[in-house]
DRENTORTI-80884 format. One record per residue: z, y, x of N, C-alpha, C, O in turn; residue number from 0; residue in three letters. Coordinates in pm, whole numbers. Atoms other than C-alpha are relative to their C-alpha. Example, Ala and Ser with C-alpha at 12.3 -4.5 7.8 and 13.67 -1.06 7.14 Angstrom:
% DRENTORTI-80884
R    n.z    n.y    n.x   ca.z   ca.y   ca.x    c.z    c.y    c.x    o.z    o.y    o.x num residuo
R      0   -119     89    780   -450   1230      0    120     90     66    118    194   0     ALA
R     -6   -119    -82    714   -106   1367     73    109    -77     90    220    -26   1     SER
% end
This chain:
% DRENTORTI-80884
R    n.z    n.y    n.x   ca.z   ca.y   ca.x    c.z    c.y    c.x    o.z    o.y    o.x num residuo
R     -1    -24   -144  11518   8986   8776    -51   -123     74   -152   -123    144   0     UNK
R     42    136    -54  11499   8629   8882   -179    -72     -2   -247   -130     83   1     UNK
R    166     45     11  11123   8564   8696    -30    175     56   -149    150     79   2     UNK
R     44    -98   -104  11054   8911   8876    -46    -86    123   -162   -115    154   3     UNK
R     36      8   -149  11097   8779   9216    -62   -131     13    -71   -169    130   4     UNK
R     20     89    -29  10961   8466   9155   -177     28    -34   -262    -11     46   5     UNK
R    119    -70     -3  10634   8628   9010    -52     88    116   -172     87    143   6     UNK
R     34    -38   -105  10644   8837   9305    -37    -90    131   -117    -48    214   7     UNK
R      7    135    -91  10665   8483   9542   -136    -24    -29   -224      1     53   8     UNK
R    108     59     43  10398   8349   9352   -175    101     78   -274     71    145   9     UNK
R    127    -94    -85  10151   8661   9449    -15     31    114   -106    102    158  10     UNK
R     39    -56    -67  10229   8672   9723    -41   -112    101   -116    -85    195  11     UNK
R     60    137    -29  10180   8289   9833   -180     10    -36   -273    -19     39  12     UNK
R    130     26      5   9868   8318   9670    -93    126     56   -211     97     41  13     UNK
R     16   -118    -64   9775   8676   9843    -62   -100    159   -177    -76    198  14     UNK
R    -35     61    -98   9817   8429  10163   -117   -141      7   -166   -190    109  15     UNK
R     93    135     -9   9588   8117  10058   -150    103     -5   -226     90     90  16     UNK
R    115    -56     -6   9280   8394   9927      2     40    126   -112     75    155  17     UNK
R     53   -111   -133   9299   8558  10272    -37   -117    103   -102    -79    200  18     UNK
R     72     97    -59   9222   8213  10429    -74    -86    -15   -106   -176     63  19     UNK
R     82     73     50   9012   8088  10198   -173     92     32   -199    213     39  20     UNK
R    148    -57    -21   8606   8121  10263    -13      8   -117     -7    -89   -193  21     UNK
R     73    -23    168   8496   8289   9940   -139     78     55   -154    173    131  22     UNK
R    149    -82     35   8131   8379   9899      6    171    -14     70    236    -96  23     UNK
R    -17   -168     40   8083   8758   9933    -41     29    -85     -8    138   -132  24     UNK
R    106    -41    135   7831   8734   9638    176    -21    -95    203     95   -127  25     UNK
R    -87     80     34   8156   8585   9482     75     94    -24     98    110   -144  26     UNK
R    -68   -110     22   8365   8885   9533    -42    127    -61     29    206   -124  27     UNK
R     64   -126     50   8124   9145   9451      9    -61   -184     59     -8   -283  28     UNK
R      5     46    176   8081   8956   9102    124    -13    -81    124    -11   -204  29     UNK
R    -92    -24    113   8427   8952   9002     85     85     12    195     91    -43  30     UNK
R    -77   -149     23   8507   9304   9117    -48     72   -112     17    137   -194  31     UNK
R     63    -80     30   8223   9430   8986     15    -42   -194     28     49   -277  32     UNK
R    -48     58    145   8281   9199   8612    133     12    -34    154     20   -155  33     UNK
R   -124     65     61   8633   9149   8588    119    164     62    189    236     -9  34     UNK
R   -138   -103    -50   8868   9420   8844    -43    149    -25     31    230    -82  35     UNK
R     96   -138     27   8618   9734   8833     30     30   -167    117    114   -193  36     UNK
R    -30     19    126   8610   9681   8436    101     46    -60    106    122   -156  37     UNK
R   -123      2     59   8938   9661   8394     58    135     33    132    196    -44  38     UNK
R    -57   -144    -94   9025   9973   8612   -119    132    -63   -124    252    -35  39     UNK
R    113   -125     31   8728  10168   8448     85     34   -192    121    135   -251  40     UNK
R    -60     24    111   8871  10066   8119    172    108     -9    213    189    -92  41     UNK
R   -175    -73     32   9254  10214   8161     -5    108     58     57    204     12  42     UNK
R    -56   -141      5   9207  10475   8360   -131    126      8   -116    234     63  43     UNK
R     86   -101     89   8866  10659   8212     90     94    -84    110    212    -58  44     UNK
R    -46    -82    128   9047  10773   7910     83     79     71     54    198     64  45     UNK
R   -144    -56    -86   9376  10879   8138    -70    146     43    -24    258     22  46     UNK
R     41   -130    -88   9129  11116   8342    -81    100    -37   -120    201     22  47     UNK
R     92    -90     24   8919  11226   8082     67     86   -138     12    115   -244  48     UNK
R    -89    -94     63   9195  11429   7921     12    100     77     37    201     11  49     UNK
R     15   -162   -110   9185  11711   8225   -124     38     -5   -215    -45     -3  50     UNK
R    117   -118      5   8932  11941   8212    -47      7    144   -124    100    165  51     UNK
R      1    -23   -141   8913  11894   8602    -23   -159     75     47   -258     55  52     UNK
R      5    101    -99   8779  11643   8855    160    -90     62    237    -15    122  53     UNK
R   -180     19      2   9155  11426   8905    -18    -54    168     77    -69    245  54     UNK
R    -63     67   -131   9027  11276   9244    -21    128     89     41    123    195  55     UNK
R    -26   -143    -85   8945  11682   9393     91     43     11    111    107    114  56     UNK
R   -114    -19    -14   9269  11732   9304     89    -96    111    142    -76    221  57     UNK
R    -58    100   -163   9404  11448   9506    -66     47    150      1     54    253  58     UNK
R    -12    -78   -144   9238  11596   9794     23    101     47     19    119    169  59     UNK
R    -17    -52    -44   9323  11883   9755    152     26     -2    186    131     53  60     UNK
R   -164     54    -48   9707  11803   9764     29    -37     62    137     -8    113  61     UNK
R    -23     22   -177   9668  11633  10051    -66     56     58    -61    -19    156  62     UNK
R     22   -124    -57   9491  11914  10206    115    105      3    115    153    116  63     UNK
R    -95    -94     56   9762  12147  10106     97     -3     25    161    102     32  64     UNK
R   -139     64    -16  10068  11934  10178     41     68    133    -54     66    211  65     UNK
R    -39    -21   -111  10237  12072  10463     15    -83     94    102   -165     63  66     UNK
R    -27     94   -104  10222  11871  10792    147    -44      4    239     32    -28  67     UNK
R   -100     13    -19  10485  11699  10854     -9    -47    156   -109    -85    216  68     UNK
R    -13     67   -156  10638  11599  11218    -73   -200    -47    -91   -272   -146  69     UNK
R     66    157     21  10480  11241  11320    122    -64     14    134   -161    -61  70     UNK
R   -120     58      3  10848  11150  11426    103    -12    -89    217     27    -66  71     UNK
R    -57    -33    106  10955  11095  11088    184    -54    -34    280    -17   -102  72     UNK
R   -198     66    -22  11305  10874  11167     75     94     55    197     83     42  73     UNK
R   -119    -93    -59  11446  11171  11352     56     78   -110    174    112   -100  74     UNK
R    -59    -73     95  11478  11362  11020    153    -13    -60    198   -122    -24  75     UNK
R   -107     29     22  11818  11380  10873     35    -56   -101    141   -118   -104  76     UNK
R     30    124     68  11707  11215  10552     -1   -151     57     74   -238     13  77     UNK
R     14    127    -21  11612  10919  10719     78    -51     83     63   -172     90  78     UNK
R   -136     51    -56  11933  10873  10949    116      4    -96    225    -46    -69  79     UNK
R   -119     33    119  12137  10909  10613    -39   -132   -105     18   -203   -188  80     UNK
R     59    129    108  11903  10665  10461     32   -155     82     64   -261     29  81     UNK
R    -42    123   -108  11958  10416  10783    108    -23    -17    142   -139    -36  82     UNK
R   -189      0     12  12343  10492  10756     -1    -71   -119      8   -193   -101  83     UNK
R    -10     61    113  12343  10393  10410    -47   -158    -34      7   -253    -90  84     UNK
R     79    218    -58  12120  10036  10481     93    -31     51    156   -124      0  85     UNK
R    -78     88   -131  12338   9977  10775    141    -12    -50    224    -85      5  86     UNK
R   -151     -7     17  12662  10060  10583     53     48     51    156    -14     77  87     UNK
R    -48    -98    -70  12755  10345  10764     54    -43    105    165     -7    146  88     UNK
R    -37     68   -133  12758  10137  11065    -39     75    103    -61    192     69  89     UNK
R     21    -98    -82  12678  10283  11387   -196    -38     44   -239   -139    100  90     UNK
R    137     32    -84  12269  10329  11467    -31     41    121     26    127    187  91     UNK
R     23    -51   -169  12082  10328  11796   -156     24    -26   -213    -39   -115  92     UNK
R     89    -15      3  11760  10473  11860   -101   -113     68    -54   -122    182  93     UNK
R     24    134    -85  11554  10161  12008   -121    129    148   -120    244    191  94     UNK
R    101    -58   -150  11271  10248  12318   -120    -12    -59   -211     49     -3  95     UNK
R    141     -8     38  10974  10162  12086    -28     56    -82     17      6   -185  96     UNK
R      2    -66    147  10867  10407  11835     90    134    -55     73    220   -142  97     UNK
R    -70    -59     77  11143  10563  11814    106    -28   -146    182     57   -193  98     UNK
R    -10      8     54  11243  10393  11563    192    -17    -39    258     -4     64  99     UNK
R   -136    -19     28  11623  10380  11421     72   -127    -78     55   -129   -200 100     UNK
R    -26    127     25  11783  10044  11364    167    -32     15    241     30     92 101     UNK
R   -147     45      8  12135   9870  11292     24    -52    123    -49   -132    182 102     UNK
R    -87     75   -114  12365   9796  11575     86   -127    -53    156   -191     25 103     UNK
% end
């Protein structure tokens, strides 16, 4: 648990220095296109070429398909049992921005 979150620190410190560092765009294209592309073509080719079926038409058409949901998704009664349960079945208030549902 501990080298978990400390591996998680680590990425995410360094998440934080690449996003203010000037890297060459040639720079990025070359070690998506060598090193992250590769690697992602590599694991999940085989994965997708066990269906008999296009796997990313399917992804759209599941989210085509999905039933709308309301945009006001904190009013649901899931997510005021899920707040209760964070908050410790303390008492919540609805705030003025969003909507959103937060510990008193």
């Amino acid at each position: 648990m501990k080298r978990a979150l400390v591996i998680d620190a680590l990425v995410i410190a360094l998440a934080f220095v690449v996003m203010d560092a000037n890297i060459p765009s040639a720079t990025i294209e070359h070690v998506y296109a060598n090193g992250a592309f590769a690697w992602m073509n590599a694991a999940f080719a085989p994965l997708s070429n066990r269906v008999p079926f296009a796997v990313g038409d399917l992804e759209v058409i599941l989210v085509l398909a999905r039933p709308h949901r309301r945009l006001d998704r904190w009013s649901t009664p899931r997510t005021r049992l899920a707040t209760a349960r964070r908050c410790g079945a303390a008492r919540t208030h609805r705030s003025t921005r969003g909507g959103h549902r937060h510990c008193v």
